[in-house]
DOLUMVO-919753 format. One line per 2 residues: number of its first residue (from 0); their letters; for each residue x, y, z of N, C-alpha, C. Coordinates in nm, 3 decimals. Example, Ala and Ser with C-alpha at 12.3 -4.5 7.8 and 13.67 -1.06 7.14 Angstrom:
BEGIN
0> AS> 1.319,-0.569,0.780,1.230,-0.450,0.780,1.320,-0.330,0.780 ~ 1.285,-0.225,0.708,1.367,-0.106,0.714,1.290,0.003,0.787
END
This chain:
BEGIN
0> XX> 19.211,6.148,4.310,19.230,6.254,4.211,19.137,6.370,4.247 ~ 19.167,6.529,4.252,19.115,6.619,4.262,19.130,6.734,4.137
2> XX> 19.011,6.840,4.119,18.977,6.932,4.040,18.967,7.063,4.149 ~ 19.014,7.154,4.118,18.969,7.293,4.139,18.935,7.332,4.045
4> XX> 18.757,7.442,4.050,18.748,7.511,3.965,18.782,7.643,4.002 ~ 18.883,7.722,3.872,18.920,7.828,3.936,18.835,7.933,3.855
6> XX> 18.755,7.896,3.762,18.681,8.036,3.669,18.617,7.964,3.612 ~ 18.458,8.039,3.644,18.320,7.957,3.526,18.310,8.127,3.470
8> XX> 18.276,8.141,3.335,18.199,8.244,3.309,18.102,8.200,3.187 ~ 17.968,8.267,3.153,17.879,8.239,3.032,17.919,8.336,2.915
10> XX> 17.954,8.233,2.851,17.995,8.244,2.659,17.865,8.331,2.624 ~ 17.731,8.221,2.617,17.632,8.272,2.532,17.525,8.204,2.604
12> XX> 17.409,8.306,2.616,17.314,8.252,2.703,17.209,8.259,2.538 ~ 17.126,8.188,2.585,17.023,8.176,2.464,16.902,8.044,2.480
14> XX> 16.858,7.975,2.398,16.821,7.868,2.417,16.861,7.776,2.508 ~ 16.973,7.735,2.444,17.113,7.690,2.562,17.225,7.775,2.586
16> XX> 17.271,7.740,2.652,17.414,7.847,2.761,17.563,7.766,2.736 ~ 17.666,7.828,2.728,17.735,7.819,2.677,17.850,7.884,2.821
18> XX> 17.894,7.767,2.880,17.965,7.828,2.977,18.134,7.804,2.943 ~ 18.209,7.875,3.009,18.405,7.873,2.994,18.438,7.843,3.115
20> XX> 18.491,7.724,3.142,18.566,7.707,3.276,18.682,7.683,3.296 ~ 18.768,7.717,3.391,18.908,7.704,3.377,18.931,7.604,3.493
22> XX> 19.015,7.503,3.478,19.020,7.413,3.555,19.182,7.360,3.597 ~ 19.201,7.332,3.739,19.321,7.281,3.762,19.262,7.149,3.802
24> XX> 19.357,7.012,3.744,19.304,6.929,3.840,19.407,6.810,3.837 ~ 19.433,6.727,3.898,19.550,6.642,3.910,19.571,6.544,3.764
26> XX> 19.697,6.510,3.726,19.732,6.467,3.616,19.765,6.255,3.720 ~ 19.734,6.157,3.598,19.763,6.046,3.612,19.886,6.002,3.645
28> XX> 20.015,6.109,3.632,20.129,6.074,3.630,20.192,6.180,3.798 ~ 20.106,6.224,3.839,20.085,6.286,3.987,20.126,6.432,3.980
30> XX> 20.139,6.501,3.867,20.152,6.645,3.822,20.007,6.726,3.836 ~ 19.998,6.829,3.767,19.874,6.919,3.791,19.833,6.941,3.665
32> XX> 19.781,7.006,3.632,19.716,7.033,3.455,19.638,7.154,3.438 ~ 19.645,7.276,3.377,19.525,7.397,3.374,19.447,7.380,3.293
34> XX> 19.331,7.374,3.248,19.281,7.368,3.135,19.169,7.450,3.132 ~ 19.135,7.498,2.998,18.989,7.576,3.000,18.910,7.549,2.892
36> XX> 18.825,7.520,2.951,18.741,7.413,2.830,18.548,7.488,2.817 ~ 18.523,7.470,2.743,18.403,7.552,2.662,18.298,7.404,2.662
38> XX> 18.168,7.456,2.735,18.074,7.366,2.742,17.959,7.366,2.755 ~ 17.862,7.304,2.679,17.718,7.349,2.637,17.659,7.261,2.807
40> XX> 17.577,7.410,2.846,17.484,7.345,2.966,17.366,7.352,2.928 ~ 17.303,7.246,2.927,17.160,7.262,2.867,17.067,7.184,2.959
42> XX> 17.128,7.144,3.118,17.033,7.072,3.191,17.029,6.891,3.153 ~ 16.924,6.839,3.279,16.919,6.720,3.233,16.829,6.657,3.165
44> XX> 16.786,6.570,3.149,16.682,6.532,3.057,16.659,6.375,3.110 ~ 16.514,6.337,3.023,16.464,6.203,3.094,16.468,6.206,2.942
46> XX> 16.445,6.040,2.936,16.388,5.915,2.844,16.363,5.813,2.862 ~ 16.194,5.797,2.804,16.149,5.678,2.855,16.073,5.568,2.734
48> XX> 16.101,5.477,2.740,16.023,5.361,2.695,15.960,5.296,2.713 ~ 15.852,5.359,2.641,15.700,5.272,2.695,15.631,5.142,2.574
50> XX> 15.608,5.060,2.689,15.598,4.921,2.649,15.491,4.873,2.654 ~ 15.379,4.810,2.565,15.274,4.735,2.637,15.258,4.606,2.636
52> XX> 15.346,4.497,2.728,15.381,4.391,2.768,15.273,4.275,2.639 ~ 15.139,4.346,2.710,15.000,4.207,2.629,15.047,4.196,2.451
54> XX> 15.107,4.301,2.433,15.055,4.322,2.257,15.255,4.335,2.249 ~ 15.345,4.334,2.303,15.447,4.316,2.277,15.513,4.456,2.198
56> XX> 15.472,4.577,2.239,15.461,4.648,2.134,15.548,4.785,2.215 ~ 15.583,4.849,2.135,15.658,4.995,2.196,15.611,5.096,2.137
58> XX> 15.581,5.217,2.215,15.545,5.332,2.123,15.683,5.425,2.118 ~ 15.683,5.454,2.003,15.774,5.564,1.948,15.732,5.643,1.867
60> XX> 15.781,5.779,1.876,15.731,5.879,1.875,15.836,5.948,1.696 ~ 15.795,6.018,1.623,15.895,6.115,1.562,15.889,6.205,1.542
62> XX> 15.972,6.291,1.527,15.983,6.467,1.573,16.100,6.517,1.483 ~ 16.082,6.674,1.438,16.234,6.757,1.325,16.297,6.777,1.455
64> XX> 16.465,6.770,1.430,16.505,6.789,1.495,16.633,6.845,1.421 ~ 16.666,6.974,1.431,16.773,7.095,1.374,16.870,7.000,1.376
66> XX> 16.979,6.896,1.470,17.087,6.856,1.426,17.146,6.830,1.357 ~ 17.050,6.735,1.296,17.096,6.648,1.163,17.072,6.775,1.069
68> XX> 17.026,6.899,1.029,17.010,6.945,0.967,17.149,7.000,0.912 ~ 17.230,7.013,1.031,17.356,7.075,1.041,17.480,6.990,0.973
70> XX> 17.419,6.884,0.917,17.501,6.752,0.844,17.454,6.729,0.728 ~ 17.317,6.819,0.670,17.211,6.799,0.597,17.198,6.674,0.585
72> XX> 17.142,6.587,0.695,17.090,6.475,0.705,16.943,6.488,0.749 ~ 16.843,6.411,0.707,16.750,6.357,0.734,16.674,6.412,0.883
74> XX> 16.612,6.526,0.944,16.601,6.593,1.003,16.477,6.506,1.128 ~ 16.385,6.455,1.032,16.251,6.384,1.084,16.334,6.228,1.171
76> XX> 16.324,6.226,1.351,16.400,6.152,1.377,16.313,6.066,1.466 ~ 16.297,5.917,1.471,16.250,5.821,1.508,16.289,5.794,1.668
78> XX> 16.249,5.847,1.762,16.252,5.856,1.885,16.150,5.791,2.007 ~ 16.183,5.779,2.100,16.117,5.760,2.238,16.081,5.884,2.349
80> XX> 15.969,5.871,2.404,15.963,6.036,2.489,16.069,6.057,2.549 ~ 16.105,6.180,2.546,16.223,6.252,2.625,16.156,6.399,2.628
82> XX> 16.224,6.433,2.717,16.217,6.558,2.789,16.349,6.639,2.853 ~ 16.321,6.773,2.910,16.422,6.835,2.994,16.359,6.858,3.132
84> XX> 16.417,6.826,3.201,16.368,6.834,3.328,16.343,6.990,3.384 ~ 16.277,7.029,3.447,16.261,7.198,3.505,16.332,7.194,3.628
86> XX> 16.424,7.360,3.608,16.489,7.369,3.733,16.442,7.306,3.884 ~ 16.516,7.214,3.927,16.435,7.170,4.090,16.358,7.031,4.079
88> XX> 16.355,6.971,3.929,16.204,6.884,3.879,16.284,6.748,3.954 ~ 16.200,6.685,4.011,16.298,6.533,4.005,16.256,6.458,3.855
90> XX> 16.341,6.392,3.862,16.371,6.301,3.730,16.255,6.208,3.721 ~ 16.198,6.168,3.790,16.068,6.090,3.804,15.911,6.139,3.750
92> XX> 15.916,6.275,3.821,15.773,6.377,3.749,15.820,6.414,3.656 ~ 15.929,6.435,3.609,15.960,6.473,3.457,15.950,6.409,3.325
94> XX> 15.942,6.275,3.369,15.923,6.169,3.290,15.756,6.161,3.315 ~ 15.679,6.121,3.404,15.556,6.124,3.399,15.474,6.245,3.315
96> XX> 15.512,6.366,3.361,15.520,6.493,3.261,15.493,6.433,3.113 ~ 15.618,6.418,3.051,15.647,6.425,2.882,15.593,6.291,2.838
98> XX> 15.547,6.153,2.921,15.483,6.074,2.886,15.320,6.133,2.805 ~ 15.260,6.219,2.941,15.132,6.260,2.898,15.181,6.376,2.745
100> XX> 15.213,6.464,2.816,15.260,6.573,2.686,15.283,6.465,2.542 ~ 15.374,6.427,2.547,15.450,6.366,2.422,15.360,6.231,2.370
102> XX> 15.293,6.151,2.428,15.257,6.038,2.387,15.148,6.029,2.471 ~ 15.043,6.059,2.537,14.912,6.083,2.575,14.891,5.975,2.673
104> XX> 15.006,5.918,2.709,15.010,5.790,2.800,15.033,5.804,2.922 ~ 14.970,5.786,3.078,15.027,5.764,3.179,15.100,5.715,3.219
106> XX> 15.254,5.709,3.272,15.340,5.546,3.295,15.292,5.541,3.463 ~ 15.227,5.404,3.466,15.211,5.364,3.601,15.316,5.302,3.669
108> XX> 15.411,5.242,3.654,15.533,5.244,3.701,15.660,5.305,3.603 ~ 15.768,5.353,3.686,15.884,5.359,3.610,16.002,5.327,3.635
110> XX> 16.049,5.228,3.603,16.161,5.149,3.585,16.299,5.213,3.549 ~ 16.396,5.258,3.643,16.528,5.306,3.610,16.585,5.191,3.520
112> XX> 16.635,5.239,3.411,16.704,5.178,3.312,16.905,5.206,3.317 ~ 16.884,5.332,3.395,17.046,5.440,3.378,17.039,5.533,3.358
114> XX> 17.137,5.600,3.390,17.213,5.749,3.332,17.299,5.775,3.299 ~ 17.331,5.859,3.187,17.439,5.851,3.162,17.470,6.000,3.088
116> XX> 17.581,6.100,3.053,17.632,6.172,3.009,17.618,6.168,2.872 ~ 17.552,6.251,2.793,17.506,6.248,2.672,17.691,6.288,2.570
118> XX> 17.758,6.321,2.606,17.891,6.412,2.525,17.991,6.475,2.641 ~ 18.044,6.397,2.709,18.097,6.481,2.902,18.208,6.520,2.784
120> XX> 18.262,6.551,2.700,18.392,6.642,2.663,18.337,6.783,2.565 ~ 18.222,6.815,2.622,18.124,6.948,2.539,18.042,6.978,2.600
122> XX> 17.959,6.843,2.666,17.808,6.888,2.720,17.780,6.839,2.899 ~ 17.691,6.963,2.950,17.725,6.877,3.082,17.543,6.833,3.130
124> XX> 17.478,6.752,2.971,17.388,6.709,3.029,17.384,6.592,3.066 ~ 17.293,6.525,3.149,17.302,6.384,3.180,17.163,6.347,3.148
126> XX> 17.139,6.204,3.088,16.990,6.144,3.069,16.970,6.047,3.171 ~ 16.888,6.066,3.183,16.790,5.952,3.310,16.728,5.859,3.226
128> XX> 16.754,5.744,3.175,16.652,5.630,3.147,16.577,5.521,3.208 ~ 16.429,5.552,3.160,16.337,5.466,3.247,16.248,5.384,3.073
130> XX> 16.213,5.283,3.177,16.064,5.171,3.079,15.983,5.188,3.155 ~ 15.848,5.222,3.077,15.715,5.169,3.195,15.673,5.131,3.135
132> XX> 15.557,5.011,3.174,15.482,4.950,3.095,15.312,4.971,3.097 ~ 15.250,5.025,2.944,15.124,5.077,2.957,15.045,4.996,2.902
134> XX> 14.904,5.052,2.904,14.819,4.965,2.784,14.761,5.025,2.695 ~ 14.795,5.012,2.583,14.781,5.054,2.464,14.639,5.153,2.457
136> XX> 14.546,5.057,2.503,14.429,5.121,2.469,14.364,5.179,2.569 ~ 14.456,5.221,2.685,14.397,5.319,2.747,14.438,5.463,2.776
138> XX> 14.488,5.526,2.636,14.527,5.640,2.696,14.496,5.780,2.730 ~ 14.539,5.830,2.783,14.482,5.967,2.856,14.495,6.099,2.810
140> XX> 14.582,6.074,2.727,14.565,6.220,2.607,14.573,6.194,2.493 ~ 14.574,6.270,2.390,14.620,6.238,2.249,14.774,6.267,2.224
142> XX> 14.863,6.311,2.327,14.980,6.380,2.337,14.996,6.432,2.233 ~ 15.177,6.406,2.136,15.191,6.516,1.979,15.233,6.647,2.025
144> XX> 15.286,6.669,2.171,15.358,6.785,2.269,15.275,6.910,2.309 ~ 15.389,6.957,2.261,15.292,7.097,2.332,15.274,7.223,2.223
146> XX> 15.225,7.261,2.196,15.239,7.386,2.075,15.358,7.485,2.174 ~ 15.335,7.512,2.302,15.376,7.620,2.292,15.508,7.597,2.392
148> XX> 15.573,7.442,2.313,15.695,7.417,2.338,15.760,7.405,2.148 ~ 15.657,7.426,2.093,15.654,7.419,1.944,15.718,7.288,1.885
150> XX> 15.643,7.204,1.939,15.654,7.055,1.919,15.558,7.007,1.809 ~ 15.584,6.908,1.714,15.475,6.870,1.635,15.508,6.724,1.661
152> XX> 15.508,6.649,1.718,15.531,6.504,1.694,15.436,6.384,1.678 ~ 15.465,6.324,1.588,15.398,6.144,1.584,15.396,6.037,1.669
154> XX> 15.274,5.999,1.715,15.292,5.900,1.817,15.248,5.800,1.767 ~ 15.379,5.682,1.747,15.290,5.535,1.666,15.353,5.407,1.763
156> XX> 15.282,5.292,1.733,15.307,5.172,1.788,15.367,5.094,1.706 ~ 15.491,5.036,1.794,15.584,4.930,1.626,15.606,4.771,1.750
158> XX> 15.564,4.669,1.723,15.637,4.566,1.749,15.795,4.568,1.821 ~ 15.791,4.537,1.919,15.918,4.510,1.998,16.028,4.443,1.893
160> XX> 16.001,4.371,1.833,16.116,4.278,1.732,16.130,4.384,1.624 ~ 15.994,4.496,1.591,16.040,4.622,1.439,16.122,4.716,1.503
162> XX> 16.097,4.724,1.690,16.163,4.842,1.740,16.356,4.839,1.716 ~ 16.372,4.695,1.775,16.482,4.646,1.769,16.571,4.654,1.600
164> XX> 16.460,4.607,1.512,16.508,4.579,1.374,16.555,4.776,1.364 ~ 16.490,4.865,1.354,16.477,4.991,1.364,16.654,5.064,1.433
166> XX> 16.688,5.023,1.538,16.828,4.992,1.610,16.933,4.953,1.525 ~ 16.900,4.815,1.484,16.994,4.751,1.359,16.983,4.812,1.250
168> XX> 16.942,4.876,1.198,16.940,4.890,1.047,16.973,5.073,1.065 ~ 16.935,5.096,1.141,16.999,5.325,1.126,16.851,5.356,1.139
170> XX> 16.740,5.258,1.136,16.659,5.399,1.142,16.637,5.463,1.271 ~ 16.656,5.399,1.356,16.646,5.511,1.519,16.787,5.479,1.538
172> XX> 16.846,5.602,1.525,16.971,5.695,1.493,17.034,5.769,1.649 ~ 16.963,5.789,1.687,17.003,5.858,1.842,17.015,5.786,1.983
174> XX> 17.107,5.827,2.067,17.134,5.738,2.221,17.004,5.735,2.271 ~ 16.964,5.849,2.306,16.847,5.789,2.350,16.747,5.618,2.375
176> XX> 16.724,5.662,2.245,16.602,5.541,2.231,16.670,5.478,2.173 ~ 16.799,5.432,2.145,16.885,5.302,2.138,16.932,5.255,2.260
178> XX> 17.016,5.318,2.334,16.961,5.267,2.468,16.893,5.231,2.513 ~ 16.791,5.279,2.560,16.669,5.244,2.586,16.603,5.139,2.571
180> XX> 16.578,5.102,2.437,16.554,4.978,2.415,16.674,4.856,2.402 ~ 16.784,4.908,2.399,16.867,4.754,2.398,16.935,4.745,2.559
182> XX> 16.861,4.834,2.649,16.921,4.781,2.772,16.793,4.741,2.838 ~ 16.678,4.766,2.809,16.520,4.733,2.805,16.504,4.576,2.757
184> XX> 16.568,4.575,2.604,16.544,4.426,2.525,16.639,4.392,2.480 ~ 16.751,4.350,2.540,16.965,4.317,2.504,16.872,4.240,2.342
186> XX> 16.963,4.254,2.271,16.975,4.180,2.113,17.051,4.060,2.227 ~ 17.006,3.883,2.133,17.110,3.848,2.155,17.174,3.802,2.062
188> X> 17.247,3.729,2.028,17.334,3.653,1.831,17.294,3.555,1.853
END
């Protein structure tokens, strides 16, 4: 199966970018198809879950986040570090990056977990998921982000079995750090 792209242009540049592409590309039934489809580029992004094996424990982080606002839901969201990667960044220092920034922790190793397409029929970001495993009590910043990424976030420690319960029940609500931890720690029945 093949795609031509025959036209990208930018909708709306801003925070995020907002590109229009027009696309020919082969149909399942061996025909052709035009389509032009509208799609938020906002780059890729890491997420990582950090673990400290001795004490069984995960840190997660929480942060406002405008989405849910847009549903008037519950804005304050129960998360794992993530980041956006910088033009050129590999996916590896980007995660080491937002570990220190976001949660004051070094990850001394990092463990590919996956990637995957956050929304491929809107968005053309992709997440990188990694685990590393730290020790609690040695860390290297106080993280809580960056002011002058205008970040305010909480960095707390919950039990591997509260992280999971947290999954089951709605309170960590986002792919991210549901992923993360259930391809990190599978539930089993």
């Amino acid at each position: 199966m093949k795609y031509t792209l025959l036209e990208q242009t930018t909708g709306y540049q801003g925070f995020f970018r907002l590109d229009v592409s027009t696309i020919r590309h082969d149909r399942f039934d061996g025909g052709e198809l035009e389509i032009k489809r509208e799609y938020l580029e906002r780059g890729d992004a890491v997420v990582v879950l950090l673990f400290d094996p001795a004490l069984d424990e995960v840190l997660l982080i929480e942060q406002f986040r405008v989405g849910p606002v847009a549903r008037d839901d519950h804005p304050w969201l129960i998360e794992v570090v993530a980041g956006m990667l910088h033009p050129g960044e590999d996916p590896l220092d980007c995660a080491r990056r937002e570990c220190i920034e976001e949660a004051g922790y070094e990850p001394a190793k990092l463990t590919p977990l996956g990637s995957y397409y956050v929304s491929p029929g809107g968005c053309s970001e992709k997440i990188h998921l990694y685990l590393s495993e730290v020790d609690r009590s040695k860390p290297v910043g106080t993280g809580g982000g960056l002011e002058s990424e205008h970040e305010d976030i909480r960095v707390f420690w919950v039990s591997r079995a509260e992280a999971l319960a947290m999954v089951e029940d709605g309170r960590i609500n986002s792919s991210g750090p549901m992923l993360a931890l259930l391809l990190a720690f599978p539930i089993t029945s």
